[in-house]
N, C-alpha and C positions, 0 to 999 in steps of 0.2 A: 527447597528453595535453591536457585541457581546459582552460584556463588560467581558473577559478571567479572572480576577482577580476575580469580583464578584462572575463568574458559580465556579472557584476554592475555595471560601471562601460556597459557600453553596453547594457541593458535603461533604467539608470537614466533617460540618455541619450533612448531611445527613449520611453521613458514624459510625459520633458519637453520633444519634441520636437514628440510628439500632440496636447499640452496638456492634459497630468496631473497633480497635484497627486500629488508622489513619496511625500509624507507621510501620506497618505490615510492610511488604516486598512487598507483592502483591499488596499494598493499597496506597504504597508511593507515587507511580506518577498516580495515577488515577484520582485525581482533572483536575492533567494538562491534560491527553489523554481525559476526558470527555470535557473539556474547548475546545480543538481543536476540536474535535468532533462535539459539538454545534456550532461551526462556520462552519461548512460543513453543518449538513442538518438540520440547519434554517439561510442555505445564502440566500432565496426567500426571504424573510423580507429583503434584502438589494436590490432588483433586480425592475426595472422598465418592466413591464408589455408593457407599451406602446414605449419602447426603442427597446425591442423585439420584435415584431408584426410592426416594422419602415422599415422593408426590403420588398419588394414588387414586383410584377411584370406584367405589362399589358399584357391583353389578351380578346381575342375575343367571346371562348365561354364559359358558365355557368353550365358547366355538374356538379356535386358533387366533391370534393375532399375528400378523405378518409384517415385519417393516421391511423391507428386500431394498435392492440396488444402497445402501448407507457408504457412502465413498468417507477411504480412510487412506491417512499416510502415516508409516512410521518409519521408525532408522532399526537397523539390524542391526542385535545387538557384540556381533562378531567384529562386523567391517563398519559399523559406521553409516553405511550408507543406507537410503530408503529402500522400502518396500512400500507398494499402494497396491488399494485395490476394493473392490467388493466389500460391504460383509449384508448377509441375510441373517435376521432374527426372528424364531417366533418365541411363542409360548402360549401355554391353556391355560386361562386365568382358574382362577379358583375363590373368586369374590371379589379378585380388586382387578382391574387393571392400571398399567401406567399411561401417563400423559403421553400422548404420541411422541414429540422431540425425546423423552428420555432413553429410547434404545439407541440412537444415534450418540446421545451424550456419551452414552456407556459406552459404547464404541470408541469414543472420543478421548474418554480416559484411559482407558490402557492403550488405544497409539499413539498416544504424545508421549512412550516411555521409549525406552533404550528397548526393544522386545524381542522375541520369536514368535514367529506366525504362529505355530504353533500351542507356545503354553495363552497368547493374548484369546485364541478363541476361546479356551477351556478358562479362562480367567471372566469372561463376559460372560459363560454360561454359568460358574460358578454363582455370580456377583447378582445374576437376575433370580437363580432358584436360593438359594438362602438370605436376599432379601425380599420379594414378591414373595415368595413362597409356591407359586401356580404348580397346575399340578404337573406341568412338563415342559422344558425348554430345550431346543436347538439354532443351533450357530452355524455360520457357514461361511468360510471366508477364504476369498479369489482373488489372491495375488502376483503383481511380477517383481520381484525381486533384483535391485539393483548389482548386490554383488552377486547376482546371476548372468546377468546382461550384459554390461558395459566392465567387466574383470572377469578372470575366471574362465567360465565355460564357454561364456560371451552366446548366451540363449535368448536374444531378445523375443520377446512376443511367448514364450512360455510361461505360464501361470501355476502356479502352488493352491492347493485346493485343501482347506481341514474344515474337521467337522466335531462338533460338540453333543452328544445328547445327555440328557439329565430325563430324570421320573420315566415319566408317560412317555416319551419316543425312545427312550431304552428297550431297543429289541422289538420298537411297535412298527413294522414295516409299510404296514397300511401309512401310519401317522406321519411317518418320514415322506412316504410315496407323497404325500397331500403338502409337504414342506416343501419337495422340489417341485410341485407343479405349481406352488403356487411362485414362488421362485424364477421358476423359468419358462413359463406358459401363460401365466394369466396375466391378459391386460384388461386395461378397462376402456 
């Protein structure tokens, strides 16, 4: 839970540390819109993983499930600043599937945290193979990175690319071949 008092007490902080005038006009209520703010996107820090992934559905056969183009935004957990971007999910049921919206959910909770691209995709592939259980799941997630772009290297328009596999796409190259085409080729 977001502690709105504290985030208002170190904005203020930070505003007089810059060499802001707290009083300003523009600056008055900006402790409190950042405060509310921070309880929007990092509510995944309050959200259960496996309360989301609890909806299910039986079924008979095992073809891939694909939810592709899932738009995410997070804050880097270095600089503060956003990363957005992509993420692709599949997986090969093994009797259940989930509700369609829940890969996106799942997505949802771990970029509303302070993150890295990197441990969030293996945390979303974790979170669908040891709750689903299917028999193989891959992740795939395209991002650009704010303290890449506008500080720093100043790269705009370059994107971060990581990749997750668990079970059955572990080392199955066919299986993966059939994740990115379906990915980046198939429309309907």
């Amino acid at each position: 839970m977001i502690d709105k008092d504290k985030v208002k007490t170190a904005v203020n902080l930070l505003l007089e540390a810059i060499g802001e005038d707290t009083t300003r006009e523009g600056l008055i209520d900006t402790p409190d819109r950042i405060s509310r703010m921070y309880e929007e996107i990092f509510g995944g820090l309050d959200m259960d993983p496996k309360e989301i992934l609890s909806k299910r559905f039986t079924v008979k056969d095992s073809e891939m499930v694909v939810e592709r183009d899932i738009t995410f935004y997070s804050m880097c957990e270095h600089h503060l600043l956003p990363f957005y971007g992509k993420a692709h999910v599949a997986y090969v049921p093994d009797g259940e599937v989930l509700g369609l919206s829940k890969l996106a959910r799942i997505v949802e909770v771990y970029a509303r945290r302070p993150q890295l691209q990197e441990r969030m995709t293996n945390q979303i592939a974790d979170a669908i193979f040891k709750e689903l259980k299917p028999k193989g799941v891959m992740v795939m997630l395209e991002a650009e990175h704010m303290c890449m772009t506008m500080r720093g290297i100043k790269k705009p328009g370059s994107s971060t690319v990581t990749v997750a596999t668990r079970g059955s796409f572990v080392d199955n190259e066919s299986l993966q071949s059939t994740f990115y085409g379906r990915v980046r080729n198939f429309r309907l």
